[in-house]
TORKOLMI-634449 format. One record per residue (C-alpha): residue in one letter; x, y, z. Coordinates in Angstrom, 1 decimal. Each point is the difference from the previous one (the first is absolute). Example, Ala and Ser with C-alpha at 12.3 -4.5 7.8 and 13.67 -1.06 7.14 Angstrom:
{code a px 12.3 py -4.5 pz 7.8} .
{code s px 1.4 py 3.4 pz -0.7} .
This chain:
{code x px -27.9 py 2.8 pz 96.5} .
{code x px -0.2 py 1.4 pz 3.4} .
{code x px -3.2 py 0.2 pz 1.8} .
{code x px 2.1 py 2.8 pz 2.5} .
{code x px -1.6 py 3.2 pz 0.6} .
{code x px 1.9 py 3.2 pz 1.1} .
{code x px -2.5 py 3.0 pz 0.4} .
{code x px 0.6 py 3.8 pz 0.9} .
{code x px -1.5 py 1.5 pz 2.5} .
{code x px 0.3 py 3.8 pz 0.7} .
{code x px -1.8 py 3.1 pz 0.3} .
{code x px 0.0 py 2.6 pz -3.3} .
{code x px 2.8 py 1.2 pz -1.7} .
{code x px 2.9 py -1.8 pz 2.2} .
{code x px 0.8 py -1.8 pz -3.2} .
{code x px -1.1 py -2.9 pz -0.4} .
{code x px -0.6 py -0.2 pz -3.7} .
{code x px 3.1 py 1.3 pz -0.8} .
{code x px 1.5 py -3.0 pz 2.0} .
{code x px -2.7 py -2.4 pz -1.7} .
{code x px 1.9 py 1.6 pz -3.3} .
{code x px 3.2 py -1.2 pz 1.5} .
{code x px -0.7 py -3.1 pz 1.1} .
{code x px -1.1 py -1.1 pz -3.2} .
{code x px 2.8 py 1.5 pz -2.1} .
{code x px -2.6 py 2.2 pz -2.4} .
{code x px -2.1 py 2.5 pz 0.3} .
{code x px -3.9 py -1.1 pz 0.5} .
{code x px -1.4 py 2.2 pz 2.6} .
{code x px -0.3 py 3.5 pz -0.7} .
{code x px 1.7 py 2.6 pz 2.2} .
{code x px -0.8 py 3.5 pz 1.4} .
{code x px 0.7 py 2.0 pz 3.1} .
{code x px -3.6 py 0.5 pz 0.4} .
{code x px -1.8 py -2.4 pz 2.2} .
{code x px -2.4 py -2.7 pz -0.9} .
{code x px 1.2 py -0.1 pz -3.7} .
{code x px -1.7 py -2.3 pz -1.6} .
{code x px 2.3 py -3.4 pz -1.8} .
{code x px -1.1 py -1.6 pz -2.5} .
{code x px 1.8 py -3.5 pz 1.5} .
{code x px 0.2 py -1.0 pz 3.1} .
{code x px 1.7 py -3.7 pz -0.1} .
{code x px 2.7 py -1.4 pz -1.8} .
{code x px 2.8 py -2.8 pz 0.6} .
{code x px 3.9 py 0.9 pz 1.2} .
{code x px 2.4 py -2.3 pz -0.3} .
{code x px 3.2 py 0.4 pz 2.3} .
{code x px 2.5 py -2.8 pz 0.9} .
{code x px -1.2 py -2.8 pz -2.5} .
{code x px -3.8 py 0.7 pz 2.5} .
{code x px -3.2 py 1.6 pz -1.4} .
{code x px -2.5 py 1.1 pz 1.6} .
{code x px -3.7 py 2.3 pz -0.5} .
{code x px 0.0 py 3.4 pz 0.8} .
{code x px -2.6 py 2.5 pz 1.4} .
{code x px -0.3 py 3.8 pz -0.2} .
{code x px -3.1 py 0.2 pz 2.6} .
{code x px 0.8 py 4.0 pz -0.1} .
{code x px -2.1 py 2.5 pz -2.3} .
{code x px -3.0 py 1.3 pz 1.1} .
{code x px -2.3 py 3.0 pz -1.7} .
{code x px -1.2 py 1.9 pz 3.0} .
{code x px -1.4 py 3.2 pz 1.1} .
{code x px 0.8 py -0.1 pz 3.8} .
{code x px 2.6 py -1.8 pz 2.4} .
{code x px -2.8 py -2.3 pz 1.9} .
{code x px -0.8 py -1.5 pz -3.4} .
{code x px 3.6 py -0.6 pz -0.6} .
{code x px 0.4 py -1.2 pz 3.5} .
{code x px -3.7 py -2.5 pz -0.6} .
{code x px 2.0 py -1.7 pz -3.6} .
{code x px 3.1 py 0.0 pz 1.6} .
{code x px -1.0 py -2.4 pz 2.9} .
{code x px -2.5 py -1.8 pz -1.9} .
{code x px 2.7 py -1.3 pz -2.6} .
{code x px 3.0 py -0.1 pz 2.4} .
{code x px -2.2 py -2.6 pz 1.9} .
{code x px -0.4 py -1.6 pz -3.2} .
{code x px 3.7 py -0.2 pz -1.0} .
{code x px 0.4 py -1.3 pz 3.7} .
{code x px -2.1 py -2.7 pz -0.6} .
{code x px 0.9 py -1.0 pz -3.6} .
{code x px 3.8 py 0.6 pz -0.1} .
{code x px 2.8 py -1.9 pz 1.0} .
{code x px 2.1 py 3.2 pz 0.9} .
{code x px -0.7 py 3.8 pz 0.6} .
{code x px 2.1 py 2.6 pz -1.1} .
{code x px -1.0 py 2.6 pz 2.5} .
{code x px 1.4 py 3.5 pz -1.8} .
{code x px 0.6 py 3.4 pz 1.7} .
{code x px 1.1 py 3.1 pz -1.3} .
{code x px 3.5 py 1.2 pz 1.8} .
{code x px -0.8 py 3.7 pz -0.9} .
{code x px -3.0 py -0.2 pz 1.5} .
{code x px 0.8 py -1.5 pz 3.1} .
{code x px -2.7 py -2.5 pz 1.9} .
{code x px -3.5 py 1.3 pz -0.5} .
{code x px -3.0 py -0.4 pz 1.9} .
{code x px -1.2 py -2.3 pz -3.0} .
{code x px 3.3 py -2.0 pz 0.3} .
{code x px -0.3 py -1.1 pz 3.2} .
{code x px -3.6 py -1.2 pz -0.7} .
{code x px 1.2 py -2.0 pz -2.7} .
{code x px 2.8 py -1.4 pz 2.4} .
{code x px -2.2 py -0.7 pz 2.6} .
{code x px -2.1 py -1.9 pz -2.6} .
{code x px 3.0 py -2.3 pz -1.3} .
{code x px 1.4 py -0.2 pz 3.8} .
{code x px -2.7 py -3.1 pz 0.3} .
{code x px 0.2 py -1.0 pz -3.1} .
{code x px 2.1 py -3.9 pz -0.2} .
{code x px 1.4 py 0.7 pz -3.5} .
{code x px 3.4 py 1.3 pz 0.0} .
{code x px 0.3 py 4.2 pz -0.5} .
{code x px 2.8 py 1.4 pz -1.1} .
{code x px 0.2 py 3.9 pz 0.9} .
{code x px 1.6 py 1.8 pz -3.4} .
{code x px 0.7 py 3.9 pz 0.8} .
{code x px -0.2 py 1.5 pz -3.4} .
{code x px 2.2 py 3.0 pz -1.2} .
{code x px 3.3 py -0.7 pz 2.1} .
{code x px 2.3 py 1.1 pz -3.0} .
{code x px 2.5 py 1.8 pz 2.4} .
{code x px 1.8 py -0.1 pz 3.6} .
{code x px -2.2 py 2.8 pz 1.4} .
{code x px -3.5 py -2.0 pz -0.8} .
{code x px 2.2 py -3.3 pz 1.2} .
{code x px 0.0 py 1.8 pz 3.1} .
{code x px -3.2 py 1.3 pz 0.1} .
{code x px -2.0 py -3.5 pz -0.7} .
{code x px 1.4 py -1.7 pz 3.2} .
{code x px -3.2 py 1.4 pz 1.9} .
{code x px -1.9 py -2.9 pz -2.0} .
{code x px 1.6 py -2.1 pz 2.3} .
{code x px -2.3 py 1.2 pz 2.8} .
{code x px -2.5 py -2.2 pz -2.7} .
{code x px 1.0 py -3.4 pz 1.4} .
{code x px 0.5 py -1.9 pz -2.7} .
{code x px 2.4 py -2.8 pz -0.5} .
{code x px 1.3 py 1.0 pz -3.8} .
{code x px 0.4 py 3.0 pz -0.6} .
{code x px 1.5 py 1.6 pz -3.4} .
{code x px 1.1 py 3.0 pz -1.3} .
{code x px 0.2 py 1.2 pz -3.8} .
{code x px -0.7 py 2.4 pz -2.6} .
{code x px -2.4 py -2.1 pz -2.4} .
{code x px 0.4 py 2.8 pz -2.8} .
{code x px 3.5 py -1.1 pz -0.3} .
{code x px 0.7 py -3.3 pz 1.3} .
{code x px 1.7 py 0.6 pz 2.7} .
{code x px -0.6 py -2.9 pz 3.0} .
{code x px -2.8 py -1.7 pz -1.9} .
{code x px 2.7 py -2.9 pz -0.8} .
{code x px 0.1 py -0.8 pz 3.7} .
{code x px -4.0 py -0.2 pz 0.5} .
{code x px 0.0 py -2.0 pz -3.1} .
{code x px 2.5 py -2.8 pz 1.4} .
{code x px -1.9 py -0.3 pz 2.9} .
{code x px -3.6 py -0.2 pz -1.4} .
{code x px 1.5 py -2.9 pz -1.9} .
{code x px 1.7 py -1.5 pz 2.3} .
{code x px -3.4 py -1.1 pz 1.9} .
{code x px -1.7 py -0.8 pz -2.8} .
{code x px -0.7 py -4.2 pz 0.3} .
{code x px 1.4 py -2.0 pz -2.8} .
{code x px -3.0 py -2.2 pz -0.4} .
{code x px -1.5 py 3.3 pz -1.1} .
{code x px 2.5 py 0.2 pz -3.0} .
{code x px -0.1 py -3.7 pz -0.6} .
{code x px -2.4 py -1.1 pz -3.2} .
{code x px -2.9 py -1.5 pz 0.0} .
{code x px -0.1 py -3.9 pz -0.1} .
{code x px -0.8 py -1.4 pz -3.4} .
{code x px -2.6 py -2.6 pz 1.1} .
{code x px -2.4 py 2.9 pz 1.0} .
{code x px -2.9 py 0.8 pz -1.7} .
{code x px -0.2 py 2.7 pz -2.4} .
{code x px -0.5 py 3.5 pz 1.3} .
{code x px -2.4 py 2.6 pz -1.8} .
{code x px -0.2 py 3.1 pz 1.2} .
{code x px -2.9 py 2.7 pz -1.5} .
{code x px 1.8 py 3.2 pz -0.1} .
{code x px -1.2 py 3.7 pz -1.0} .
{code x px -1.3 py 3.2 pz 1.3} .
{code x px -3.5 py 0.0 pz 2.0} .
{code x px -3.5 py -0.9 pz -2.2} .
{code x px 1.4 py -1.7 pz -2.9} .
{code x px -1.4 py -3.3 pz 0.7} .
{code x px 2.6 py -2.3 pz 2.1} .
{code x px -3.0 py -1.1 pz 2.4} .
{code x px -2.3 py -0.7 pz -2.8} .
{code x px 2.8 py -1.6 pz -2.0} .
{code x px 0.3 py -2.5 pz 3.1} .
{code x px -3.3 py -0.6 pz 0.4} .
{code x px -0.8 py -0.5 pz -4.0} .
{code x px 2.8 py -2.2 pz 0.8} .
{code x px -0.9 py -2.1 pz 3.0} .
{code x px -3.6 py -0.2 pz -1.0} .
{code x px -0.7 py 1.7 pz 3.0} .
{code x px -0.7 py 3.2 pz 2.3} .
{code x px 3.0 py -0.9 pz 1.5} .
{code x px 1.0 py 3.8 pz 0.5} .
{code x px -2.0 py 3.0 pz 0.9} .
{code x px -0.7 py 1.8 pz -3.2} .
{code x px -0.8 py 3.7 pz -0.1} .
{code x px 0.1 py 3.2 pz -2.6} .
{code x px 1.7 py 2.1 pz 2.1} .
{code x px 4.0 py -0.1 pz 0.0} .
{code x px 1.8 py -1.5 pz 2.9} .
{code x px -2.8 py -2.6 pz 0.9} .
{code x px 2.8 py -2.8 pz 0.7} .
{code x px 2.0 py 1.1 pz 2.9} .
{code x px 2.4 py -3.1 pz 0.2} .
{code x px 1.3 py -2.7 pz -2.3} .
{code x px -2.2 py -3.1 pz -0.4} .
{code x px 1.7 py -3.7 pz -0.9} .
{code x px -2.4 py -2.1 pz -1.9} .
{code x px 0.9 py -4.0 pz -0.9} .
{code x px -1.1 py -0.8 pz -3.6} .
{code x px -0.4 py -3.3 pz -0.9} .
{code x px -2.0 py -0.5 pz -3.3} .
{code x px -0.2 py -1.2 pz -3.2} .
{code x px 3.5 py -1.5 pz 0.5} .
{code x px 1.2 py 3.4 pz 1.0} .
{code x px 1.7 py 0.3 pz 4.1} .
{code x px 1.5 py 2.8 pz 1.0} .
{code x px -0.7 py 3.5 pz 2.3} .
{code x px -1.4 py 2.9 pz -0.5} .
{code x px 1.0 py 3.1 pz 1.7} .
{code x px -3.1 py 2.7 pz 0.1} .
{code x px 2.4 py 3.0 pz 1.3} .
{code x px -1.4 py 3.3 pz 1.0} .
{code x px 0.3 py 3.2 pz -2.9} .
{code x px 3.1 py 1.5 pz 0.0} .
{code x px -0.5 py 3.9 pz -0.7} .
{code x px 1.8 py 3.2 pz -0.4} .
{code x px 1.3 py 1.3 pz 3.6} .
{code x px -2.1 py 3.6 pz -0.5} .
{code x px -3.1 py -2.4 pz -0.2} .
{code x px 0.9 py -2.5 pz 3.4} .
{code x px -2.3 py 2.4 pz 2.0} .
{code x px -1.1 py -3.0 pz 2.6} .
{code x px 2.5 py -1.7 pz 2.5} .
{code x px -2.0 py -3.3 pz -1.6} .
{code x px 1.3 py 1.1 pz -3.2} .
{code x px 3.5 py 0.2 pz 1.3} .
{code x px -0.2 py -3.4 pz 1.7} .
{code x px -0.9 py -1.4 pz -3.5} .
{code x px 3.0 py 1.7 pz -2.0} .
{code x px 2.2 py -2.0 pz 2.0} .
{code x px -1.8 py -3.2 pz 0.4} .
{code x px -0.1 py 0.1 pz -4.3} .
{code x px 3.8 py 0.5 pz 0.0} .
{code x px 0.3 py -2.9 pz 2.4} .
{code x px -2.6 py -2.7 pz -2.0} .
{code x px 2.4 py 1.0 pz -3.0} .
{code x px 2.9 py -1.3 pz 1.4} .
{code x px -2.3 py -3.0 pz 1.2} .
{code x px -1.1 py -0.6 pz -4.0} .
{code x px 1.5 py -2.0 pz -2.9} .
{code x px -1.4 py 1.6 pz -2.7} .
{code x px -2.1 py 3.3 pz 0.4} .
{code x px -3.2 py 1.0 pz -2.1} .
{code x px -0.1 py 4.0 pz -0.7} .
{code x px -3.4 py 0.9 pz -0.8} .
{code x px -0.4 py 3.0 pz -1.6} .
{code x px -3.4 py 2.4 pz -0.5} .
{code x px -0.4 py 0.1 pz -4.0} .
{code x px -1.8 py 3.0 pz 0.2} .
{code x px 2.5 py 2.1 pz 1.7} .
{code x px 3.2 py -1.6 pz -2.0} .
{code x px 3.7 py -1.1 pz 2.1} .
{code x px 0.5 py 3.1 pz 2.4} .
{code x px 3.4 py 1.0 pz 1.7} .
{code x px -1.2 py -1.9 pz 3.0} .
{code x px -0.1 py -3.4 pz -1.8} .
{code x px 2.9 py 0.4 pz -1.4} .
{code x px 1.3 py 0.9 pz 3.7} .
{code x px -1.9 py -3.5 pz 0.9} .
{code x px 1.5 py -1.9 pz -2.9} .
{code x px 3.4 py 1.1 pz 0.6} .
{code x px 0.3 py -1.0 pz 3.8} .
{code x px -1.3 py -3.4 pz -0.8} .
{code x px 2.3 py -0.4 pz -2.7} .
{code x px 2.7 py 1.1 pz 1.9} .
{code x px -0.8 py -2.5 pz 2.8} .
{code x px 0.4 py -2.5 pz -3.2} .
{code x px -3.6 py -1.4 pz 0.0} .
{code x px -1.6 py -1.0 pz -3.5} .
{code x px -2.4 py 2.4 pz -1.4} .
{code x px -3.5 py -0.2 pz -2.2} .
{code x px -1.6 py 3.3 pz -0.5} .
{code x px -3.5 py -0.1 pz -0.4} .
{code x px -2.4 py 2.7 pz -1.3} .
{code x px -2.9 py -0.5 pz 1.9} .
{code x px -3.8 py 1.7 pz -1.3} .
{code x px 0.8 py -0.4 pz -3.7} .
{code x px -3.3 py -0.4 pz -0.2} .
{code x px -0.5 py 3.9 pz 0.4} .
{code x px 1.9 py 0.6 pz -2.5} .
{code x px -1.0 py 1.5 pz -3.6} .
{code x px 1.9 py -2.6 pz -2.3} .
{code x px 1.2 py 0.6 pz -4.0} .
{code x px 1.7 py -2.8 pz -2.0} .
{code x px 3.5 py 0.2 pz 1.6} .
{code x px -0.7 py 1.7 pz 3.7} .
{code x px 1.3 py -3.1 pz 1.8} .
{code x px 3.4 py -0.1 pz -1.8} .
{code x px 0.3 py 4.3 pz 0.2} .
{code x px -1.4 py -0.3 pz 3.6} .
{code x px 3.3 py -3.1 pz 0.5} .
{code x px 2.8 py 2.1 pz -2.3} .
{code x px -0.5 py 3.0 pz 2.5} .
{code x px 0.0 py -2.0 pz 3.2} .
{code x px 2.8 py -2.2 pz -0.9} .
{code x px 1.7 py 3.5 pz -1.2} .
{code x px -0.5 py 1.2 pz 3.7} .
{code x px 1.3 py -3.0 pz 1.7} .
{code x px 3.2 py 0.0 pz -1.8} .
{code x px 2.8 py -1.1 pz 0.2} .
{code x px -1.6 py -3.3 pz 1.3} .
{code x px -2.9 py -0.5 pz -2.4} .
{code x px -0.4 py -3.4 pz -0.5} .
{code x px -2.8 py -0.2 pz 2.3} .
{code x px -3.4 py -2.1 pz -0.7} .
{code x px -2.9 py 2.7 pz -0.7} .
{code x px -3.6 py -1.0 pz 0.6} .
{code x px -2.8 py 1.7 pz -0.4} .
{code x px -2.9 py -1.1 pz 2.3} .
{code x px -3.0 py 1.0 pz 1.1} .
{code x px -0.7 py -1.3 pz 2.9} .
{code x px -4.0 py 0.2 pz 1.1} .
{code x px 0.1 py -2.2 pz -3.2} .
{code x px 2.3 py -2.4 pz 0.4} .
{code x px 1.8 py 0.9 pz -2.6} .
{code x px 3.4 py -1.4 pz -0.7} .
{code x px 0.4 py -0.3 pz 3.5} .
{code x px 0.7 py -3.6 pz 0.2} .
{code x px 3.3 py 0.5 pz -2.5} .
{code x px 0.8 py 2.8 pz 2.0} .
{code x px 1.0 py -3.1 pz 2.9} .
{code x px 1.5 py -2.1 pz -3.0} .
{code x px 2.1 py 3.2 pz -0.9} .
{code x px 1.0 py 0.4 pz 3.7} .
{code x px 1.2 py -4.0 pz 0.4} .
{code x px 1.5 py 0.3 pz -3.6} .
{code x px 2.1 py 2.9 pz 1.4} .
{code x px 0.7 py -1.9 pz 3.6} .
{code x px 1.4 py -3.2 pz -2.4} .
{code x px 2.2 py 2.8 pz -1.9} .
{code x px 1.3 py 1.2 pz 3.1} .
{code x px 1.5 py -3.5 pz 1.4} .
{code x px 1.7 py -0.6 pz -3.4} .
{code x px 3.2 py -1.7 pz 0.1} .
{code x px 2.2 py 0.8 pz -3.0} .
{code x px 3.0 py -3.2 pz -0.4} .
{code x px 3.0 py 1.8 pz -0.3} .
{code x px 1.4 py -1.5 pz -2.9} .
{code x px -3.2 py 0.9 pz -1.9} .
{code x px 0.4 py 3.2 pz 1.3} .
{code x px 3.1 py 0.7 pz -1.0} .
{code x px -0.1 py -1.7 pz -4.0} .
{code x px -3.2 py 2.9 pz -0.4} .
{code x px 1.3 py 3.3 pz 1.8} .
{code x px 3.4 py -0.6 pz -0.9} .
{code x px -1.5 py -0.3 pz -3.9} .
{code x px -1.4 py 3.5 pz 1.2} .
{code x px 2.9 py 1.8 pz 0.9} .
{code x px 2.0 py -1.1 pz -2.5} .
{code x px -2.7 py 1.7 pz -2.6} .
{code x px 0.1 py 3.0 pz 2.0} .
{code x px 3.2 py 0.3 pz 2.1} .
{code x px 0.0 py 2.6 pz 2.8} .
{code x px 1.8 py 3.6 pz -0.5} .
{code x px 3.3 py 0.6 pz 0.3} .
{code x px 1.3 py 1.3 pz 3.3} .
{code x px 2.9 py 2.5 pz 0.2} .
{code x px 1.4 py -1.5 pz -3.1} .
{code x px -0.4 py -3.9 pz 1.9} .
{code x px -2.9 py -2.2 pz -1.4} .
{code x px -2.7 py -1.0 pz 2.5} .
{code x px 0.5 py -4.2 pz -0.2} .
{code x px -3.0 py -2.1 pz 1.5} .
{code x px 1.4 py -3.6 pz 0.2} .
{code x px -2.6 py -2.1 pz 2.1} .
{code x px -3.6 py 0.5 pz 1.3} .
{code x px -2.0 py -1.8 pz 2.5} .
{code x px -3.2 py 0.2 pz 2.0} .
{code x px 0.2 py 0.8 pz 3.6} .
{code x px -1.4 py -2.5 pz 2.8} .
{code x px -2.9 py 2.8 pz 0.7} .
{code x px -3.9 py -0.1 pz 0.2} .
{code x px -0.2 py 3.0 pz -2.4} .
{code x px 2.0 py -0.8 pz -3.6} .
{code x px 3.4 py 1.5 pz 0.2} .
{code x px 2.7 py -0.3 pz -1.8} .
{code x px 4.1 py 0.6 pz 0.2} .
{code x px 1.9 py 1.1 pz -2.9} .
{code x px 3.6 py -0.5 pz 0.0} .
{code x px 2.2 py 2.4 pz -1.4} .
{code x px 3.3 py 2.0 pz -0.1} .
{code x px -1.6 py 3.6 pz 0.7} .
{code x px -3.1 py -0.9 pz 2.6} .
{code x px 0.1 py 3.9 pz 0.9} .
{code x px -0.2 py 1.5 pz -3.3} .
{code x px -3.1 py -2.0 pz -1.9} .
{code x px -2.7 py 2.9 pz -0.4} .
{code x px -3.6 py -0.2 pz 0.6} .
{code x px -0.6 py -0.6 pz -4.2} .
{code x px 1.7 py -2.6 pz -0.1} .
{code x px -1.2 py -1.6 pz 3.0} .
{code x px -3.7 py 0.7 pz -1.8} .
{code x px 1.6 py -1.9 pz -2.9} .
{code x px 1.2 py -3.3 pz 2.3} .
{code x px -3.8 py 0.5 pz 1.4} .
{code x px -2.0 py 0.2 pz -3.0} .
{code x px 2.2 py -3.2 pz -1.4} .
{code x px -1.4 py -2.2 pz 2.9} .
{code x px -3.3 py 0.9 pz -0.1} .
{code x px 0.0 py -0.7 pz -4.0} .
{code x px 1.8 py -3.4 pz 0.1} .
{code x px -1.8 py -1.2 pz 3.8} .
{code x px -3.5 py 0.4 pz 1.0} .
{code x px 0.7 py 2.9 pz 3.0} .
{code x px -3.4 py 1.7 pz -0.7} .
{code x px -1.5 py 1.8 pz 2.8} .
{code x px 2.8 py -0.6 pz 2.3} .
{code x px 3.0 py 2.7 pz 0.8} .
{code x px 3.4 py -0.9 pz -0.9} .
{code x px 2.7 py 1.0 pz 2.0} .
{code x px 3.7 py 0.0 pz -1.9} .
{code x px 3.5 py 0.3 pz 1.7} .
{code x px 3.6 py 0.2 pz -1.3} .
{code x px 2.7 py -1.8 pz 1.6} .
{code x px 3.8 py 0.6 pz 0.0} .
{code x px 1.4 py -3.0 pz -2.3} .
C-alpha cells in the first residue's frame, strides 16, 4: 500500500472537500456553501491508474474572523508542505485571486514538493476564459475543472499518478519483522499499552488527549516474541484538530498505518465503538492491514453474567461486514490480557501471509459453489470454473468465470464467508476479484 500523500491546500469554500469527495469516488466530507464547515473525515485513499495514494482535506476551519482563518490556514498549509508529497493548491474561478490566495501562493512558491494549481468551478467557456488570470500565479501545472461534476479532474488525476515512485506501490519484503501499529482516537491508552508492553517509560504518558505528537517505533524482543511496535499519535474527529500539532499527527497516524502489518484498535470501554473508530477501522482495513480490536478499561466497567459476549455481539454487529476480528478486552494499568493481545496481533500477521495451494483451493470452493451456485443472469447462469490465489502481500483471490461483470456483492459475501470458514483468514481483510474465463 502506498505510503504517497496528496494534500489540499486552499482557502474556505473554494472547494476542496467537494473535490476530496471526488477524488475518492464517495461521499465522506460534508458539503456547504458556508465557510469553515466542519467534516467529519478528512483522509481517505484514491485509487486512479492501477496507483493509490492518501489524501488530505487540510480545509475546514470554525472561525469568527478572517485573521483567525488566515492564522489555521498558514499553520496547516506549512504542515501539508512539510508532510506531503504533492500540493493541490485550489482557487475558486468565480472568485478570482484573493488577497488570501496569493499568500497561500507565495507560501507554496518555496515550497520543494510539487503544487499543482486546480481552478475550481470552470464548468463553461466564459469561466475558461476568465481563470487564465491564475496564470499571473507562476506555477508550472496548472488545471482547470468543475469538481462537482467531474469535469478535468481525470487529467490532474493522471498526472498525480504519474509521479508517484513505484517503490512506493511495491510490497513489503517478507523477511521483515512484523509491524504493529497501536491505532485509535487520543487517551485510550496506546502509550500505556506500549509501555505495559515494553516494560518501560518508553513514551511520554499523560491524561490529557493529544500527548503523543508523532509516531514512535519500538523493537520487541521477549519472551520469544520479535517484532515492532508502532506508538502512533490519536487520530480524532476534524471539528476537534484545534492545534497545528494535532494536524501534524493525523497525518503521521495515516502514514505509520501504511508502515504496519497488523494494526491494534484500542477502543475506550466506557464510551463504546464511536463513528470515529469505525472511520479508523475502515481506512486501515481498506489499506488491507490485519485488525485486533481491543476494549481497553474494562476494568471500569459494571459487569453481569454475559456483558463480555453482549459487549462482542454489538461490536462485531458494528464492524460488519468484516467481523471476524479478534476482540480483547484489556485493561491495561493491570496488565490484563495484554500479553495475548501481542499473540492475537502475530496470530493475525501469520493469517495474513497464508498461501492457499491451488488445487486445495479449488477441491473446497468449488464443493462451495456447487452447493450454492450463483444467480442466474439475463436468463445465462453465472459458471465459476477455476480459483486461485494472487501473488500479493494481502490474500487475494481470482475467480474465474463466464459473467465477471455481473456477480453481485451477495454473492461475493457468500465466496468470502466460505474462505474464512474452511481457511484460517481471521483478523485479516480479504480482497476477491472476478476474472473473464
Amino acid at each position: 500500500m502506498s505510503g504517497f500523500t496528496v494534500a489540499i491546500v486552499g482557502r474556505p469554500n473554494v472547494g476542496k472537500s467537494t473535490l476530496f469527495n471526488r477524488l475518492l469516488e464517495q461521499r465522506k466530507a460534508i458539503v456547504d456553501d458556508v465557510s469553515g464547515v466542519t467534516r467529519d473525515r478528512q483522509y481517505g485513499i484514491a485509487d486512479w491508474n492501477g496507483k493509490t495514494f492518501n489524501v488530505i482535506d487540510t480545509g475546514g476551519f470554525v472561525a469568527n474572523s478572517e485573521d483567525i482563518f488566515e492564522r489555521e490556514i498558514r499553520k496547516q498549509v506549512k504542515i501539508a508542505m512539510e508532510e506531503a508529497n504533492v500540493l493541490l493548491f485550489m482557487c475558486d474561478v468565480t472568485t478570482g485571486i484573493t488577497d488570501l490566495d496569493a499568500e497561500v501562493a507565495d507560501m507554496l512558491r518555496r515550497s520543494s514538493k510539487p503544487v499543482f494549481l486546480v481552478i475550481n468551478k470552470v464548468d463553461n467557456g466564459e469561466r475558461l476564459l476568465e481563470a487564465t488570470e491564475f496564470y499571473s500565479m507562476g506555477f508550472e501545472k496548472i488545471f482547470f475543472l468543475s469538481s462537482i461534476t467531474g469535469s478535468g479532474t481525470g487529467e490532474l488525476l493522471d498526472e498525480v499518478a504519474a509521479i508517484i515512485p513505484e517503490e512506493l506501490q511495491a510490497e513489503p519484503k517478507d523477511g521483515d519483522l512484523p509491524k504493529i501499529a497501536i491505532i485509535g482516537q487520543p487517551n485510550v491508552g496506546k502509550s500505556s499499552l506500549l509501555n505495559a508492553l515494553v516494560g518501560e517509560e518508553r513514551n511520554i504518558v499523560s491524561d490529557i488527549p493529544g500527548t503523543t505528537r508523532d509516531t514512535i517505533h519500538t523493537h520487541y524482543k521477549l519472551f520469544q516474541k520479535d517484532f515492532v511496535l508502532i506508538d502512533t499519535a490519536g487520530v480524532r474527529r476534524k471539528n476537534k484538530v484545534h492545534e497545528d500539532l494535532e494536524f501534524y499527527s493525523v497525518i503521521r497516524a495515516i502514514k505509520a498505518m501504511d508502515d504496519a502489518d497488523v494494526c491494534l484498535l484500542l477502543l475506550d470501554a466506557t464510551k463504546g465503538i464511536t463513528a470515529q473508530d469505525l472511520a479508523i477501522f475502515s481506512l486501515a482495513v481498506k489499506k488491507g492491514k490485519g485488525m485486533v480490536v481491543l476494549v481497553n478499561k474494562w476494568d471500569l466497567i459494571e459487569k453481569e453474567t454475559n456483558t463480555a459476549r453482549d459487549y462482542e455481539a454489538e461490536l462485531k454487529k458494528r464492524l460488519a461486514p468484516f467481523s471476524d476480528v479478534p476482540i480483547i478486552f484489556t485493561s491495561v494499568p493491570e496488565k490484563q490480557r495484554i500479553f495475548k493481545a501481542i499473540e492475537e496481533a502475530l496470530k493475525v500477521y501469520d493469517n495474513r501471509q497464508r498461501k492457499i495451494p491451488t488445487s486445495k483451493l479449488n477441491d473446497i470452493m468449488l464443493k462451495a459453489i456447487e452447493s450454492y451456485h450463483p444467480p442466474v443472469v439475463r436468463g445465462t447462469p453465472i459458471r465459476i470454473k477455476y480459483v486461485t490465489q494472487l501473488p500479493t502481500h494481502t490474500p487475494a483471490f481470482a475467480f474465474f468465470c463466464n459473467l465477471p461483470d455481473d456477480v453481485k456483492p451477495p454473492y461475493r459475501n457468500y465466496l468470502e464467508n466460505q474462505l474464512r470458514s474452511n481457511f484460517d483468514f481471521q483478523g485479516v481483510p480479504l480482497r476477491i476479484f472476478f476474472r473473464k474465463k
